[in-house]
N, C-alpha and C positions, 0 to 999 in steps of 0.2 A: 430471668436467666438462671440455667442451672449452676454453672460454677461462682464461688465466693470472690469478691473483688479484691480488689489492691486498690487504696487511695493514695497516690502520691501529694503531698500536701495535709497537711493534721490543723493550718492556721481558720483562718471565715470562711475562704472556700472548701474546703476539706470535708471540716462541721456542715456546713450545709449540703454538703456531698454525702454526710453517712447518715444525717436527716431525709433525704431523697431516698434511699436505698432502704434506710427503715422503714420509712412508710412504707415498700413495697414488699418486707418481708426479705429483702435482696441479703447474704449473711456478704461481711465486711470481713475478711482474713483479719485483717492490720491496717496499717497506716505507714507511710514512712516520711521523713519530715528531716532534713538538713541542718533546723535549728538541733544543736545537740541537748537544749535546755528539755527538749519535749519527746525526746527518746529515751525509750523505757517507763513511760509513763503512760496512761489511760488515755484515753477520749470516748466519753460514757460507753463504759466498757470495752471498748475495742484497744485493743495496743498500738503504741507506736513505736515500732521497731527499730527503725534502724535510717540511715539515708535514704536520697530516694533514685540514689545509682548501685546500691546495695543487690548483688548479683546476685546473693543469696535468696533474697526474695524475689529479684525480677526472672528469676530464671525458671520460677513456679507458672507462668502467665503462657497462655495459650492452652496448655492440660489440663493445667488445675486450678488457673484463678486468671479475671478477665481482670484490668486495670482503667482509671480511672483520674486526670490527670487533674491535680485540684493545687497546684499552687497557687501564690498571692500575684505574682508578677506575670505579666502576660508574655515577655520573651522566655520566662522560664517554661512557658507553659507550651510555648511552639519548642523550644529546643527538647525537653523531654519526649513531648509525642515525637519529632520526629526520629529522637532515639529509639524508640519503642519500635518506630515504622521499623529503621534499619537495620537496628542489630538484633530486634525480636521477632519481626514482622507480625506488631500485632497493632490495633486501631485500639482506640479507646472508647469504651462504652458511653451512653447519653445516662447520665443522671436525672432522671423526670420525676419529679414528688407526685406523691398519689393523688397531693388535693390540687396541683397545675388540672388545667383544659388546655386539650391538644385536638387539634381539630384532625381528623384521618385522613382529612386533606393538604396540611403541611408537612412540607419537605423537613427535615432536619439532616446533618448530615454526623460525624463523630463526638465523639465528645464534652458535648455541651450539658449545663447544669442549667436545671428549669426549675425552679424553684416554689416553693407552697402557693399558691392562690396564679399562677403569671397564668397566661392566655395566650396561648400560638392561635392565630383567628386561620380559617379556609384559605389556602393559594399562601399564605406566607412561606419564606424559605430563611432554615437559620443554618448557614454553614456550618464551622467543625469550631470547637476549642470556647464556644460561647458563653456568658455566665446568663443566665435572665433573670434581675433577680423576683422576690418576693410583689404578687401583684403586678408585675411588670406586664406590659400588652404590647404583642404582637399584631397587630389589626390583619384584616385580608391585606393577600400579592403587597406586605410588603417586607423586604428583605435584610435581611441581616446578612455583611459577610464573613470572613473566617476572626474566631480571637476578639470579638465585639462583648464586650459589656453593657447591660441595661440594668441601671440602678432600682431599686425597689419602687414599684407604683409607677414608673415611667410608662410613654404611653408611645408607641410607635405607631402612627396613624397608615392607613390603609395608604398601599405603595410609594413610602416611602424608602429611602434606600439607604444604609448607613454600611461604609467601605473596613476595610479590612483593620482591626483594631483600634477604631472608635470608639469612645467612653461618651456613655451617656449617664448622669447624674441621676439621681434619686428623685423624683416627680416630674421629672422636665417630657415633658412634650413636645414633640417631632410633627410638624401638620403632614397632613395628607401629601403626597408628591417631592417632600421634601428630600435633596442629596446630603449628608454627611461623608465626608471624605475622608481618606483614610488618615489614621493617629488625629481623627480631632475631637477635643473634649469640648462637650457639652455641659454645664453647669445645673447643679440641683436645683430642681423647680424652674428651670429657663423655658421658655417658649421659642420654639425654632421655628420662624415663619418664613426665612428664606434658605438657600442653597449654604454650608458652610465649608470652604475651603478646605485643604487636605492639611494636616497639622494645628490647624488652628482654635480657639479656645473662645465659647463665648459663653455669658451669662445673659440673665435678664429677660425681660417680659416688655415688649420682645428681643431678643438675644439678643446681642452685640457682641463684638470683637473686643477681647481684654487687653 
C-alpha cells in the first residue's frame, strides 16, 4: 500500500500488527492506544500518540494514512471499525505478515491480522476484524466469520465453520466439517470433534462442555 497506516491499538494485537506491516516494508504513522500509561512513548520505534478517538489523528485517514484496528477486546474492535465506517467512511486494512501463506484463492474480507507462519488453505473465507494468530491454519472451504480469533498453531480443518466471534484457543483443532457458534470459546489444545453451541465453552481432547 502506498499510504502509512494508523494502528489503533499499541497492546499484543497492535505489536503484532506493526510486526505484519514491517515485514512488508508497510511505514506505521503511529499508534494510538487509550491506556494513557503508553502514550507518548515508543513501540520499536513507532510513537504512540494519543487515544484512538483522537480526531487529530483520525482525521489524516482516507488521504494520507489508511488505519488498522488492533485493539485487545473484540467489542472494541467492532465499535471502532464501525466508527471508522460512519464518521470516516473508511474500512480497515488486512495486516498479512510476509512469512503467513495465503493461497490466491481465499477470500478475506477487512481488517484482519494474519500473522508470521498461519496458512489461509484454497476456497477458505475469513471475514472482516479477524486475528489468526501465529502458525494458525486455515485448511480448504473452511470459514471463518466476522471478529473470530485463532489462537497460535490452531488448526481449522477443511470446511469447517466457526460463527461470528468465536475464540479458539492456542493449538486446539477444529475437525473437518465441524460448527462453532457464535461467542463460543474453545480451549487451548482442545480437540473439537463435535458441533459446539452458540456461547459455549469447551476443553479437552475430546472437548466437552465447562
Amino acid at each position: 500500500m502506498e499510504n502509512p497506516v494508523i494502528i489503533l491499538g499499541a497492546q499484543n494485537v497492535g505489536t503484532a500488527a506493526l510486526d505484519a506491516f514491517d515485514s512488508n516494508e508497510v511505514v506505521v504513522y503511529c499508534l494510538l492506544d487509550d491506556n494513557q500509561k503508553l502514550q507518548n512513548t515508543d513501540l520499536h520505534d513507532v510513537p504512540v500518540m494519543g487515544s484512538t478517538d483522537d480526531e487529530q489523528f483520525l482525521k489524516l485517514l482516507g488521504k494520507k494514512c489508511e488505519v488498522f484496528v488492533a485493539t485487545e477486546d473484540t467489542a472494541s474492535r467492532r465499535a471502532l471499525t464501525n466508527m471508522l465506517r460512519e464518521e470516516y467512511e473508511q474500512v480497515p486494512v488486512n495486516a498479512i505478515h510476509r512469512a503467513a501463506s495465503v493461497s490466491e484463492h481465499a477470500w478475506l474480507g477487512h481488517g484482519n491480522l494474519v500473522s508470521a507462519g498461519a496458512v489461509l488453505s484454497s476456497d477458505c473465507k475469513v471475514g472482516n476484524g479477524c486475528i489468526i494468530g501465529v502458525r494458525a491454519v486455515v485448511d480448504v472451504r473452511a470459514q471463518l466469520a466476522d471478529y473470530v480469533q485463532v489462537g497460535a498453531g490452531a488448526i481449522i480443518n477443511s470446511e469447517a465453520v466457526v460463527e461470528e466471534q468465536a475464540f479458539i484457543g492456542s493449538g486446539a483443532v477444529v475437525v473437518s466439517g465441524v460448527k462453532i457458534g457464535a461467542k463460543a470459546r474453545v480451549g487451548a489444545g482442545a480437540v473439537v470433534v463435535a458441533d459446539v453451541p452458540a456461547g459455549q465453552t469447551v476443553f479437552g481432547n475430546p472437548a466437552a462442555k465447562v
